[in-house]
N, C-alpha and C positions, 0 to 999 in steps of 0.2 A: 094042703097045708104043709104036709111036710115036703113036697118037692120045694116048697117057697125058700124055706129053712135053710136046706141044701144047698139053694142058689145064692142063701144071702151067702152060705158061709163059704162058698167058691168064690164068689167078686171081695170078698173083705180079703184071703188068702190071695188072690193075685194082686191084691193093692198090697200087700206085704212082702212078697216075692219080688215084685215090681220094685220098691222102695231097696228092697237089699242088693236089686242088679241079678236076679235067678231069674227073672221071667221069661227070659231068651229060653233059657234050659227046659223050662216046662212046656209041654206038649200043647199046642191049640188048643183041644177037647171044648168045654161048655165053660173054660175062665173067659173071661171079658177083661181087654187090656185095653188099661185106656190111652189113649191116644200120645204122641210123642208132644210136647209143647215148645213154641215155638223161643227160640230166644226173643232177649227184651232189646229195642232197638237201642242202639247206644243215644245220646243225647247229641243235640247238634253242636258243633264247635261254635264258638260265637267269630262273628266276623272280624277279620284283624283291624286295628285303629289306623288311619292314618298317619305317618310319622311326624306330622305336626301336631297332633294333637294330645293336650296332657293328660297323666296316667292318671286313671278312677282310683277312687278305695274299693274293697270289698262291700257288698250292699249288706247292708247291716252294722257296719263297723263304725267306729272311731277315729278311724286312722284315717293322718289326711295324707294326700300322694305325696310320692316320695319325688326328691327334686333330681335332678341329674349328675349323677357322681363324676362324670368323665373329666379328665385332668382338662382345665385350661390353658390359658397359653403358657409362654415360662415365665410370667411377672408372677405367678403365683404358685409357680414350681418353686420359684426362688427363695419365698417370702415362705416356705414351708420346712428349707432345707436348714440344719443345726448351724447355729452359730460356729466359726470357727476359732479356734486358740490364734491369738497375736505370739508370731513368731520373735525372738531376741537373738544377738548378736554372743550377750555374756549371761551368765549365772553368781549371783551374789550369794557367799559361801560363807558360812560360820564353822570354825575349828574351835575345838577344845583341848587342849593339855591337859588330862585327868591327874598327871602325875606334879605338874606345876603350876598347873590350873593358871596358865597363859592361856589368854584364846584370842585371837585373831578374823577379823571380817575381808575376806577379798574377792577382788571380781576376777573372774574366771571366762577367757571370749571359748568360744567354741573350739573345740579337735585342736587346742593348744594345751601339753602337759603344764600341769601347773606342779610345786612343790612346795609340802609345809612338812618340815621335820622328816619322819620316816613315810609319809603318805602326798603318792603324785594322782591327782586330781586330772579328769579327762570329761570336759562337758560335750556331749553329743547333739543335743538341741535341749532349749528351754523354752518353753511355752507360756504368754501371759494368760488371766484367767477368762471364763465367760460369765453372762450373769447366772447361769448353772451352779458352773464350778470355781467359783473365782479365785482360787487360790493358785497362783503361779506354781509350773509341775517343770522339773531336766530331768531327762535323763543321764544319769553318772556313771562313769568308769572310775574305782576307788582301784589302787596300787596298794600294798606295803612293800617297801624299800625301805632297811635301816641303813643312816650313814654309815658309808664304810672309813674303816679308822686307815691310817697312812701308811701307804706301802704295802698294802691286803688289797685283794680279788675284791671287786665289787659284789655285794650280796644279791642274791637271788631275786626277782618282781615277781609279788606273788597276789592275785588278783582277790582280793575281799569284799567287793562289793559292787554288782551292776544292776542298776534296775532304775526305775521311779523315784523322786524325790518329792513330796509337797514340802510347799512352805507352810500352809497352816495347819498339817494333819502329819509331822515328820511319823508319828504311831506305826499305818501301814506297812511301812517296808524303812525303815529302822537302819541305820549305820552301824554296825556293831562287831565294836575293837575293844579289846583291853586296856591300851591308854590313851586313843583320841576319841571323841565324839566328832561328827560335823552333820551341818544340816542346811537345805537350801532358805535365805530368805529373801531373796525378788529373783527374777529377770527383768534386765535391762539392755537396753543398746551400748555395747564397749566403748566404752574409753578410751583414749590411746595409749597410756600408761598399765601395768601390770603389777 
């Protein structure tokens, strides 16, 4: 009886050395090591589909297959890509006289200076609107230049304003002088008068 003892408490002690990765280190003697076990075989790949054939759900799901994302021809590149801004020839411009509160409406053609008072006007492009953004957008080049009085050096051009202009949203990006306002409101195709 008690060798039995003995032996249980040798085979439990090599399942616990065994477990910890020592049983290499312990001596053969009367442990009983059990045996190396085999890995578990991997699972088979399943066989690839035919390329005609449409894609499954997962077995169990809900989900129903997906369709084929790959771009089509270009009739439907086309019909994907933004609208574009209708290009203008001029820029119709509103000024303000803060000081005489004259204000004045003119059309303005493109990369021709224009002059109102001490401010020369420089339209770069004007753009009509999309169904996005439909408010017609120029870009502006603002000058100040005060007349020069008779017989005096012409005064200095000194650049106050380039950027963006809306017509329905002047707020963004703002003209902002001490005595004039101005603000874009259309583009249009030039006129031949100025």
């Amino acid at each position: 009886m008690r060798i039995r003892r003995k032996t249980v408490f040798l085979i439990s002690g090599a399942a616990a050395l065994a477990a910890v990765g020592l049983a290499a280190a312990q001596p053969a003697g009367d442990a009983v090591v059990p045996p190396p076990q085999e890995p578990a075989a991997a699972p088979a790949a399943p066989a690839p589909l035919p390329s005609n054939a449409p894609a499954a759900a997962a077995p169990g799901s809900d989900a129903e297959p997906l369709e084929d994302l790959a771009p089509s021809s270009g009739a439907a590149a086309k019909a994907t890509a933004p609208p574009r801004r209708a290009l203008y020839t001029a820029a119709v411009i509103e000024v303000l006289d803060k000081v005489t509160a004259e204000s004045l409406r003119f059309e303005a053609p493109l990369h021709k200076f224009i002059r109102y008072k001490g401010l020369i006007f420089l339209v770069n492009t004007c753009q009509g609107g999309t169904p996005d953004q439909p408010e017609p957008a120029a870009h502006l080049e603002i000058d100040s230049q005060p007349p020069t009085a008779p017989g005096r050096p012409p005064n200095p051009v000194k650049l106050v304003y380039r950027g963006w202009m809306f017509a329905d949203a002047p707020g963004p990006h703002p003209f902002e002088h001490p005595v004039y306002d101005a603000w874009l409101i259309a583009c249009r195709t030039a006129s031949g008068g100025a």
